[in-house]
N, C-alpha and C positions, 0 to 999 in steps of 0.2 A: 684590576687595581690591586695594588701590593704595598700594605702600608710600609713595611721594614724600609725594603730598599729605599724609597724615598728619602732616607736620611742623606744618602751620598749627593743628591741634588743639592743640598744646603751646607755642605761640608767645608769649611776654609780651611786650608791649612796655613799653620804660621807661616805669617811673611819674613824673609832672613832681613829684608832690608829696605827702609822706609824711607821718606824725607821726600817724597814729590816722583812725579816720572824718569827721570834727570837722576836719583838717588841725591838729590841737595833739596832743601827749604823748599817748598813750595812757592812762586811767587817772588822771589825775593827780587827788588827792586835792578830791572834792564833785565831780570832773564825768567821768560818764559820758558816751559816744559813744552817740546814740538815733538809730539808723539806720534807715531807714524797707522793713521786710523782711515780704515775703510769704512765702505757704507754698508750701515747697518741692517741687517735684515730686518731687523723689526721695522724699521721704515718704510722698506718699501714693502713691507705687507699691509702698513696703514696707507699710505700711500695707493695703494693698489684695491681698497678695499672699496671702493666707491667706481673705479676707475685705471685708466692705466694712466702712472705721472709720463706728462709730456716733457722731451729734453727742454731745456729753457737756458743760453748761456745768460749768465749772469751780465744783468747791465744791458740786456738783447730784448725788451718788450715787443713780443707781436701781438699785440690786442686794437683788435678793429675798435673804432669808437662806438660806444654804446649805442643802438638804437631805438633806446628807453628815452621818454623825456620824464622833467621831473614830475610830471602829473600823474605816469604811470608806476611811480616806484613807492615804499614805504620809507618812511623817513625812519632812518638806522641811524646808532651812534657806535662803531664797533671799536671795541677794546684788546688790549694781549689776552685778557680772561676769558671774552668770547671767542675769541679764537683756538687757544689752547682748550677751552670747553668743547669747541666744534671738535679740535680731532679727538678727546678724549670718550666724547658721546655720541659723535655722529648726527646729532638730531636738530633739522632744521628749524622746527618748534622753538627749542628752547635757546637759540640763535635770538630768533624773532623774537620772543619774545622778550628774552635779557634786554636785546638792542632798542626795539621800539620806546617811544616815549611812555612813561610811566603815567603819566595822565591818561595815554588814548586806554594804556592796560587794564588801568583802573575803570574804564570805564563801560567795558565790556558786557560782564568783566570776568576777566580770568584768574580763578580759584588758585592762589598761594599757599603755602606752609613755610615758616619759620623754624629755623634749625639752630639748635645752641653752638655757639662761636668757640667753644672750647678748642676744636681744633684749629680755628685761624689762630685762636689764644698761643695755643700752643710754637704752631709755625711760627709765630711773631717772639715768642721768648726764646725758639734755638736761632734765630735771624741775628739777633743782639748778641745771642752767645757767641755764634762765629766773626762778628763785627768786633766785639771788644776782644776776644785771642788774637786775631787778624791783625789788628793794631797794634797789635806788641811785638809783633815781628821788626828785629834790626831793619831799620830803612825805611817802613811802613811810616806813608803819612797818608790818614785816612780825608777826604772831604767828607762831614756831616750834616745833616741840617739840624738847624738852630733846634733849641730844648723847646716841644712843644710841636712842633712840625715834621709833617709826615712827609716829607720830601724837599730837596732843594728849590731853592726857584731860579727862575729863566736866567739870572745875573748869575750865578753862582755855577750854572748848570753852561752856562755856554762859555765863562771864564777858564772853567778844567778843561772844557775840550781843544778852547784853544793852546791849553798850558801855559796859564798868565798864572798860576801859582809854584809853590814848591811839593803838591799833594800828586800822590802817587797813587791813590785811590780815591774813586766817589761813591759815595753811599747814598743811594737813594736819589740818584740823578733823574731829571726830566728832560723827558721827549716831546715834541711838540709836532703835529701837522705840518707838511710844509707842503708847498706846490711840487718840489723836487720830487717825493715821497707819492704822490699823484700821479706824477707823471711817471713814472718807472712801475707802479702798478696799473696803471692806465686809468684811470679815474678821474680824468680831467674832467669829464662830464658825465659825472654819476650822481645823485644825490645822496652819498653816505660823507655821516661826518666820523672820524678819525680820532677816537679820542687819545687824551696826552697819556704818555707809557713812562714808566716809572720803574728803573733799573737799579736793581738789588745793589750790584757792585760792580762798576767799570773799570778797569784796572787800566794803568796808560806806560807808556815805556818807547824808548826815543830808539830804532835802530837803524843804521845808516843814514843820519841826521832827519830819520821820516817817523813821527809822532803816529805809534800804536795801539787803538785800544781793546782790548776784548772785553767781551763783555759774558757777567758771571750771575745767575741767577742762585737764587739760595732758599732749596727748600726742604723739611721737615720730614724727608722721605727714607725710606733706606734702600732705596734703588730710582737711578733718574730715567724718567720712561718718556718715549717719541713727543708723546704732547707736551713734556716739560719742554723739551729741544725746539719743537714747533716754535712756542710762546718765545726763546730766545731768539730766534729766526725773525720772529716779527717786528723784536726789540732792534735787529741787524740793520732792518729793512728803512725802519723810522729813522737807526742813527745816522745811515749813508744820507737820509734825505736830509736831517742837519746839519749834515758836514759841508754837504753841496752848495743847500740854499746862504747856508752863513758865510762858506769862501772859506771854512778853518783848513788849512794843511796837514791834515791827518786821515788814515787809512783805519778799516774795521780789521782787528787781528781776525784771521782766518779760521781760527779756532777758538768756540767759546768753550763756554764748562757751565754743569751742574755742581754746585758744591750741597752732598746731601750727608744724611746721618750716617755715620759710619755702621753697618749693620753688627760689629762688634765691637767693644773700645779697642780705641789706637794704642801700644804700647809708646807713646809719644805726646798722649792727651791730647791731641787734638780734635776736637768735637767735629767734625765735617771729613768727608771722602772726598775724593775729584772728581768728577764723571765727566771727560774732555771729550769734543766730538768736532767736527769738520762741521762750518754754517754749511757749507755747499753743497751739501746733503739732505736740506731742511730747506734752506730757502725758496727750490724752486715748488715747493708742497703748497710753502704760502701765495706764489705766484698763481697755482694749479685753483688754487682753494677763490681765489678773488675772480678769475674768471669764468667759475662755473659756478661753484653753490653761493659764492654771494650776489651772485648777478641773478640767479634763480631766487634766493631770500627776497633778495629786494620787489622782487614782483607779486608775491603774495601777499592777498589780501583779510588784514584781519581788523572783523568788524562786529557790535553787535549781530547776532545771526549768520555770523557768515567765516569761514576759516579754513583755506586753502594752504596749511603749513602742511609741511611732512610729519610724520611723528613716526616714532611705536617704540611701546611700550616693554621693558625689559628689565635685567635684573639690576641695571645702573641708573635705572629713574630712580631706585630709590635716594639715592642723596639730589634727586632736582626737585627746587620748589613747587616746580609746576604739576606736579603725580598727579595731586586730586584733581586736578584740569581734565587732566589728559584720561583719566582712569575713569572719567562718565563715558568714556565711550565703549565700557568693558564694566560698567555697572552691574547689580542685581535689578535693579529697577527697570532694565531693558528687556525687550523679548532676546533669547538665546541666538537665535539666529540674525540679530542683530549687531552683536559682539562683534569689534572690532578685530580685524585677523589676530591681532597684537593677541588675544588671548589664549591661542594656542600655542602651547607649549614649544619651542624649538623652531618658530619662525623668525629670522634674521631678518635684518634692516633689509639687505639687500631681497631676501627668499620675499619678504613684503610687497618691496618693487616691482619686485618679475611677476609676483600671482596680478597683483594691481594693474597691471599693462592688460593681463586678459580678465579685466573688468571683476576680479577676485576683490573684494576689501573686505569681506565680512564671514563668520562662521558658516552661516547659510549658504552664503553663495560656493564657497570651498567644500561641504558637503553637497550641492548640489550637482556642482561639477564633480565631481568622485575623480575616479583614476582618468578620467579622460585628461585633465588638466596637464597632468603628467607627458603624455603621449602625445600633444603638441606643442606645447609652449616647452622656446627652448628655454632650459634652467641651469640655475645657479650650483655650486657645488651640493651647496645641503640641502636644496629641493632633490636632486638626483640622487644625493647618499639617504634622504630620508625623508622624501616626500609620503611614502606609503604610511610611515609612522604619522606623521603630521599631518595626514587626513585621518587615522583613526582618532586620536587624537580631538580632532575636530568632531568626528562623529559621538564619543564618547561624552563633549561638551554639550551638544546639543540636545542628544538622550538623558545626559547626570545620570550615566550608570558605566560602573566600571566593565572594561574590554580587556579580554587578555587578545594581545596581537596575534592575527592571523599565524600559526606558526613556527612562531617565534621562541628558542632556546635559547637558554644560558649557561656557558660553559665558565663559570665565574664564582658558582655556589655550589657546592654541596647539597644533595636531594634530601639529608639527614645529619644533625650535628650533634653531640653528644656534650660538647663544651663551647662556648659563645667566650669570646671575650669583644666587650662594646666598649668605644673608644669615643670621648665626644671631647671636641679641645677647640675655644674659642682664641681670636687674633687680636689683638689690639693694634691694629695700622700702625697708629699716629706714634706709639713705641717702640714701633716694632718687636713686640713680644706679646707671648701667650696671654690672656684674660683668665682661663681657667683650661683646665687637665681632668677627667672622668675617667671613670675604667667602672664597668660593670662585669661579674665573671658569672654565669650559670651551667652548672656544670648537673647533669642528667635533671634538667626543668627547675634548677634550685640552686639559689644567688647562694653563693659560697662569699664572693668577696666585692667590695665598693669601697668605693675612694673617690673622692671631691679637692678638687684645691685649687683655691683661688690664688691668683698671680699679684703681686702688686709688684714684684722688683725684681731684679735678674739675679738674685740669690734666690726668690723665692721661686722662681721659675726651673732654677736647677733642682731644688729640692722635691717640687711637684713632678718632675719628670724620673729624680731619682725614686718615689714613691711608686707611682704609676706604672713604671717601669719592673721595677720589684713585684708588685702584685702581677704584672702579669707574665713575668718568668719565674714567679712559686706555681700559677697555674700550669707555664709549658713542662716543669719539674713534675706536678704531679701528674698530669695527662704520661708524659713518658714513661713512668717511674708503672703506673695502672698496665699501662699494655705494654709494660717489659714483664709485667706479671702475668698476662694473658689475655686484659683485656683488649678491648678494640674500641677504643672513643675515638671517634672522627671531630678535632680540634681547628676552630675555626677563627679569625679575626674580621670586625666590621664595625666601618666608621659609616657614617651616612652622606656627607658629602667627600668629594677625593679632595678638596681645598684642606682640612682637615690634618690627613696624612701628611699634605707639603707642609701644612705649619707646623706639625709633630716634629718633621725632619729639619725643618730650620731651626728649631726649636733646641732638637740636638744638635746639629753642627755651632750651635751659639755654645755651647760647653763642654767641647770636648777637652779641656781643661781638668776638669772636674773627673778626679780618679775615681769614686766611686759610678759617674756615671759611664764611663770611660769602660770600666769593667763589664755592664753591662750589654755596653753596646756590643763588643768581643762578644758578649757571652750572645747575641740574638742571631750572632749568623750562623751559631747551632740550629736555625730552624731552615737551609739549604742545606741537599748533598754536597760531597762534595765534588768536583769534576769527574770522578770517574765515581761508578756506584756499582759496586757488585752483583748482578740479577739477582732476583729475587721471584720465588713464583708468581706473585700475585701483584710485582712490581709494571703494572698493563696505566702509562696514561702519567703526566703530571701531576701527581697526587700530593705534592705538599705547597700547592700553589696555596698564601698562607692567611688571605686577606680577600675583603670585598668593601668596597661601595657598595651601599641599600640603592643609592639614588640612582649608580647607574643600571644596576640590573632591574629595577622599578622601569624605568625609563625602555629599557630593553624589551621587556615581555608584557608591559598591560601599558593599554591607554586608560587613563583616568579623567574624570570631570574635575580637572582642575585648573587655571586659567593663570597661565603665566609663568610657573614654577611648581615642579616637583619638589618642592621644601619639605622638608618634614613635617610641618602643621599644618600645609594644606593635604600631604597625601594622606598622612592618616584620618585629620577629617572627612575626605571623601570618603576614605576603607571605612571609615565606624557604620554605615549605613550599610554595608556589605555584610553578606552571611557567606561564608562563619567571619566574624569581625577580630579586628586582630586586638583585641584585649585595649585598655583605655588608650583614647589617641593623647596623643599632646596637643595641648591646647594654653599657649602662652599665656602668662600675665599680662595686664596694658604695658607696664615697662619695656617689659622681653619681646612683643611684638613687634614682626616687621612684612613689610608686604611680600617681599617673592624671598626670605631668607629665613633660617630658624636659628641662628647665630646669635650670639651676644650681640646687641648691636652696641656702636660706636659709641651713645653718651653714659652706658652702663659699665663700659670697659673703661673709659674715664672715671668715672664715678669710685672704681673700684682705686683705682691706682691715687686715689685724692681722699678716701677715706669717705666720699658719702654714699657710697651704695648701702643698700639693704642686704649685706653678705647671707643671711638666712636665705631670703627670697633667689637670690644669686644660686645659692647650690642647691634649691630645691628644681630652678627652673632645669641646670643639667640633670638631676637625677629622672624627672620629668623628660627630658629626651632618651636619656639611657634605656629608662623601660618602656617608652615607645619604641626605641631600634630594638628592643628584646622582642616585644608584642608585634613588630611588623616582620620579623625572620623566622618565629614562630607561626605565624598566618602565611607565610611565602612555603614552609615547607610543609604546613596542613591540606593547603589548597591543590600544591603539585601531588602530595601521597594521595587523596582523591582520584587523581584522573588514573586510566586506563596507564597500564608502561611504556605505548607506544607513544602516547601524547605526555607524557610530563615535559618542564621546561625546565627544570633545576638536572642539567646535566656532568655536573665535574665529578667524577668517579674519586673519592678522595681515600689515601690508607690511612689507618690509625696512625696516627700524630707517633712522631720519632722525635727526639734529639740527636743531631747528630755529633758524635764523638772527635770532630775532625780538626776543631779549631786548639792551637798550640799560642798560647800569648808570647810576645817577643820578649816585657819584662822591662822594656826599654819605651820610654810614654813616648816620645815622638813619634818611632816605629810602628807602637802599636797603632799607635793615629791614623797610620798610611797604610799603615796593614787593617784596620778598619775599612777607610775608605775603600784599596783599591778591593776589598773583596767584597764588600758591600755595592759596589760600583759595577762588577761585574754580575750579583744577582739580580741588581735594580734591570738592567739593560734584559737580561735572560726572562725575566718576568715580566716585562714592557714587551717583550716579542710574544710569549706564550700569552699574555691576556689578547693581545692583538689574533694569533691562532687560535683560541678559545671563541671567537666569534664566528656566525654561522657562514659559511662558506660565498653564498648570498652579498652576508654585510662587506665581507671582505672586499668580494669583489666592486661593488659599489662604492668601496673607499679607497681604489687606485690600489691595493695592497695582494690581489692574486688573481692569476691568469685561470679563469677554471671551463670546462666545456671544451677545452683542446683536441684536437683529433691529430690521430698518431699520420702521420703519410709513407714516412722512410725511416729506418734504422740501419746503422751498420756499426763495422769494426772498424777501428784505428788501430795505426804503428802501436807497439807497446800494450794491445790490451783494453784500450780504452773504446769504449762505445760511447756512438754520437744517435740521435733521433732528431728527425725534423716534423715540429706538429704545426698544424694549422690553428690560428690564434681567433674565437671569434671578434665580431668586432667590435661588443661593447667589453673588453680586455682589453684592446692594443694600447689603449692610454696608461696601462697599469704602469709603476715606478720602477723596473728592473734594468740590469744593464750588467755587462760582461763584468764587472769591477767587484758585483753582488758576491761575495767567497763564501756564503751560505746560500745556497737555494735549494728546495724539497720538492721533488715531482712525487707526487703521493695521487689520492682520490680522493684531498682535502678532509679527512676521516680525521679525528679526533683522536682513536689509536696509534696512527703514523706521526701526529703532529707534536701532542703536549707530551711525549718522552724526549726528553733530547737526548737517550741515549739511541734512539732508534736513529738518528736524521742519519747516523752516517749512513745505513740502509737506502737513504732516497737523497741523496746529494750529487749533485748537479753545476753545472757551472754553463753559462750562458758565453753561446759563440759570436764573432760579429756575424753580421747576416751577409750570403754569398751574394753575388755580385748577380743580379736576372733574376731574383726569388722575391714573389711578392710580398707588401709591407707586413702582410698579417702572418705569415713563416716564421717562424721560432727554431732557432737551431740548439738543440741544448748537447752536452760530452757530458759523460757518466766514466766513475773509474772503474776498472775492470772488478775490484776487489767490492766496490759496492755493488757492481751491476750481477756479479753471480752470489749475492746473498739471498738466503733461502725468503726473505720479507721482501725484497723486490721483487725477485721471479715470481712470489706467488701474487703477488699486485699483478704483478705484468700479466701473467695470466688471466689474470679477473675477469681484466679491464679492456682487455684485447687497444681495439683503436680509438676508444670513445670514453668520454670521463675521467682525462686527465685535470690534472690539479698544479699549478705553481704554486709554490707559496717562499716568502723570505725567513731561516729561522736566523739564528744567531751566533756568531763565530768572534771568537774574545782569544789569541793568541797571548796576551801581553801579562794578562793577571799572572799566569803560572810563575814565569818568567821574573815578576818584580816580587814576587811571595818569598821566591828564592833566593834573588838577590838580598830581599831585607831580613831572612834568617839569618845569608852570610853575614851582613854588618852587624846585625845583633850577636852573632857568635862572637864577633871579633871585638866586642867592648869588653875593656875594662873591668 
């Protein structure tokens, strides 16, 4: 994990030219924006995560009739909210139980919690914001409902659609069941009722005398995600069925939209972004969705004593009411071996399913079964990338004593650090902005410098970055400045979750604006070489890799007794009972607490931005994590100095921290911007490859990412110089992700010497052939260039290794940085 780069993920650059997809008004009255939009990936990974979506032409129902009667089904009332709840969460449970009747719930009964409305508060006062700007648009005539009423009604709502007014917008329009709407989902004879859907803003517009509506949901977000689109899909599905059953003369525009927060203001004031997408891409999900998991829903029975729902338990039950329900089956008050799978750490809805079919549901039984589980039942991606963890894991629950994994290294930490800089930075969703900014520095076991800053406003968010940022480049100033004089401090950065770093880096691309912070940003990609690096004697291994995650290298080398989540106040709880213990754990306030997260949570990050938080207790709770990640990086590298040399886990060979001298500012703020980004764009990606190489040769391969165990069969010479080799692939590699197109590939002994220098790869670079025509599937033809193949680091690999212990692996090849670096010196030379 690498905090820097991460900025380049969140980077906007100014937009030259605004006003809708079109470059005119958004909207404006007979002319819609028709963008030319594919289906999105992200859908069909939701899509695909339960199942494979079935083609479906639209309007084409193939659903046998149910062979459920109404005696054997649950009486459901399902809603957009359910729906969009199901693809957000996944969880049948909380289907059933939203839908079921509130009397039978009550009667149970099934344990609720109540959550403060502040963010519906919220989504409901930017709904109005975008409703009254939207109205002021030339042309715009909005339908509202009456002062007092949360929705139009049935007159008012079927008058627009027929276009018996002069309104060119509805607000808050209603849907209603129809038999139409039934029959095109097939539920003619099903016992679910349908409830009425209530659509944010329907826009209408007449072309080739055929009456068009799309339809536009409007929500408080600052990115619009698969389940918001879902929910409009559903709204699609309802409105064809009242077009149908009423006889109006009008079609569903083909394209609806998100209208969400802009994630920086519009130079144009306008409160809301577009996020435009194709129904046809969503609808057939809801088709997929009605005739499996709700036809499944409906058969479950839930009763006093008795409850055949799905569930499990994860880091996004925390905002469902139902936790405390669900969380007795993962109590203290149970025996250990009773615990619901849900509370091992890193088991998936699906990985849940799969152990479940061979009679796995509970901690016990998964320890009981050990590895054998493994070695027949077929599994899921992250049983197979990490079932071994997730049985230790288990085993670890069941003893309540910490396990370091079998094995198991980390090429991610430094064995020894001489200067710490900790990083703790909480999110506020519903603002999309930072809640608070931490930096703790300890520099030879002794806090040199600390900073706290609470967020309330995006002035105060630049300032807190501009702070934070300061303190910890006077720390990389003086770490350089020490071993330009001769010492050797090994300079390290660590945030505890990677969520963190993304919001650091959105955090900056939210102000790149902002000169002083602007300068700093320039000034952090002093902490990369630069493309080419002069040897050095002692330069053996990627040693200015600049950043860790706690949680994932925790997650990496021990199993721990802790249930649900590596959070920071559960792992150091469990370490405090551990010898040697890693100095006081964090242990949350009632405020600050939350079940599987150690984040700010949501009504204290409100609280802070409205002026009623307890700002003391706020920055005491981050200092309170800062020197727990001090306390747990100092116990990671106590415990590794302990073992034997051959068994330590903390492996990243790291050199005294440098600045390096290479960065040149353009002087020019646009340029510098992009001169920013693209070279920060290019570490980001360079360090996204080497953390991915830093893992043990093992993980890799088990993550589809390198071919290893290869045996050599044939080698020869090409025209020109060039050598070719053909190895034999075993056969749990042939799945791996490679292909001729890959322009970085490394045949090494997957050794951590060959891998984390990227000035070595050109020594092991490789380029992948199509396969010859008669050679069986598991054959690997790979060309080497002559110039790499008679390097003195090849040949003595080749040596080594003779035919046995080859290594694929992908590094990383970036032609274009150089290239645009240089171009925008030219243009900067050439101003003015």
């Amino acid at each position: 994990m690498a905090l820097v780069p991460r900025v380049v993920s969140a980077v906007r650059l100014p937009v030259v030219a605004s006003g809708g997809l079109m470059g005119r008004p958004p909207h404006c009255p007979g002319a819609f924006p028709q963008p030319s939009l594919t289906r999105p990936e992200a859908v069909r990974h939701a899509a695909a995560a339960e199942r494979d979506v079935r083609p479906v032409e639209r309007g084409m129902i193939r659903v046998k009739t149910s062979l459920l009667t109404r005696n054997d089904t649950m009486h459901l009332s399902i809603s957009a909210s359910h729906i969009k709840h199901w693809f957000q969460y996944r969880c049948e449970r909380k289907l059933v139980y939203e839908a079921m009747d509130v009397m039978t719930r009550n009667s149970i009964p099934v344990l609720e919690q109540q959550f403060a409305s502040s963010a519906h508060d919220f989504g409901k006062d930017f709904e109005r914001e975008v409703i009254r700007h939207y109205r002021q648009h030339p042309g715009v005539a909005v339908l509202e409902p009456p002062s007092g009423e949360n929705a139009l009604d049935e007159n008012a709502s079927a008058s627009f659609l027929r276009g018996a007014n002069l309104h060119t917008a509805a607000h808050q329009l209603l849907l209603s069941e129809t038999k139409a709407l039934r029959r095109r989902l097939g539920l003619e004879d099903f016992d679910v009722r349908l409830s009425r859907g209530i659509v944010d803003l329907l826009l209408a517009r007449v072309e080739n005398g055929q009456r068009r509506l799309r339809i536009v949901d409007i929500k408080a977000t600052d990115v619009a995600l698969p389940f918001h689109k879902v929910q409009v899909a559903w709204y699609a599905w309802m409105l064809r069925g009242v077009l149908e059953s009423s006889g109006v003369n009008a079609v569903v525009d083909d394209i609806a939209a998100i209208w969400h927060r802009p994630p920086t203001p519009r130079a144009d004031g306008r409160p809301w972004e577009e996020a435009p997408f194709l129904l046809r891409n969503y609808e057939p999900l809801i088709l997929d969705w009605v005739q499996h998991e709700l036809r499944q829903a409906v058969t479950r029975r839930v009763e006093r004593g008795h409850d055949d729902t799905r569930f499990h338990i994860y880091f996004k039950c925390e905002q469902c009411q139902f936790l405390t329900h669900c969380q007795k089956t993962i109590s203290d008050e149970k025996p250990r071996e009773q615990w619901d799978i849900s509370a091992v750490p890193g088991v998936s809805h699906q990985s849940k399913a799969t152990l479940g079919r061979s009679k796995v549901r509970n901690v016990g039984t998964l320890c009981a079964a050990g590895g054998r589980i493994f070695d027949t039942e077929p599994l899921d991606w992250r049983l197979a990338t990490q079932g071994r963890s997730i049985l230790e894991r288990a085993q670890a629950l069941m003893e309540g004593k910490v396990r370091r994994a079998a094995g198991r290294v980390t090429l991610r930490m430094p064995h020894r650090t001489n200067v710490q800089i900790h990083l703790v930075a909480d999110h506020n969703p519903t603002i999309s902005r930072l809640a608070t900014l931490g930096v703790l520095i300890i520099e030879k076991g002794q806090e040199t410098a600390r900073a706290v800053r609470l967020v309330r406003s995006r002035e105060e968010e630049a300032a807190a970055l501009r702070e934070v940022l300061g303190v910890v480049l006077d720390a990389l100033r003086r770490t350089h400045e020490a071993n330009q004089l001769g010492q050797k401090c090994i300079l390290h950065l660590f945030v505890y979750e990677p969520a963190e770093s993304r919001d650091i880096a959105a955090a900056l691309g939210r102000h790149l604006d902002d000169p002083g912070l602007l300068s700093e940003l320039v000034e952090l990609v002093r902490l990369f070489p630069p493309e080419e690096v002069i040897p050095e004697p002692e330069y053996r291994g990627y040693h200015h890799l600049p950043a860790s995650a706690l949680r994932g290298i925790l997650e990496e080398v021990f199993a721990l007794p802790v249930k649900v989540s590596y959070d920071l106040a559960r792992v150091s709880a469990a370490l405090a009972s551990h010898q040697p213990a890693p100095g006081a754990p964090y242990t949350p306030a009632e405020p600050f607490a939350r079940p599987f997260s150690s984040r700010l949570a949501l009504p204290v990050c409100q609280d802070l931005v409205e002026g009623k938080a307890d700002e003391v207790a706020v920055r005491q709770d981050v200092e309170r994590r800062l020197a727990a990640m001090h306390g747990l990086v100092d116990w990671l590298e106590r415990v590794d100095a302990a073992l034997p040399a051959p068994e330590r886990f903390l492996r990243l060979r790291k050199a005294p921290f440098r600045l390096y001298a290479t960065v040149d500012p353009l002087r020019v703020r646009d340029l510098d911007v992009l001169l920013a980004q693209a070279l920060l764009a290019n570490r980001a990606e360079l360090l996204q490859t080497l953390t991915e190489l830093a893992r043990p040769v093992e993980t890799r391969r088990e993550r589809g990412n390198c071919m290893c165990d290869m045996r050599l069969l044939k080698e020869g010479d090409r025209k020109g110089g060039r050598h070719w080799f053909l190895f034999q692939v075993p056969p749990d590699a042939i799945g791996a992700e490679f292909s001729p197109s890959d322009p970085m590939l490394l045949l090494t002994d997957g050794h951590p010497d060959h891998l984390l220098d990227p000035n070595m790869w050109g020594a092991f670079q490789v380029r992948m052939r199509p396969p010859l025509a008669g050679n069986p599937p598991n054959n690997l033809l790979l060309e080497m260039s002559a110039d790499a193949f008679h390097t003195p680091a090849f040949q003595s690999l080749r040596a080594k290794l003779g035919t046995r212990g080859w290594v694929l692996d992908k590094g990383f090849f970036d032609i274009n940085t150089r290239r645009l670096e240089s171009f925008l010196r030219h243009v900067a030379g050439a101003q003015p």
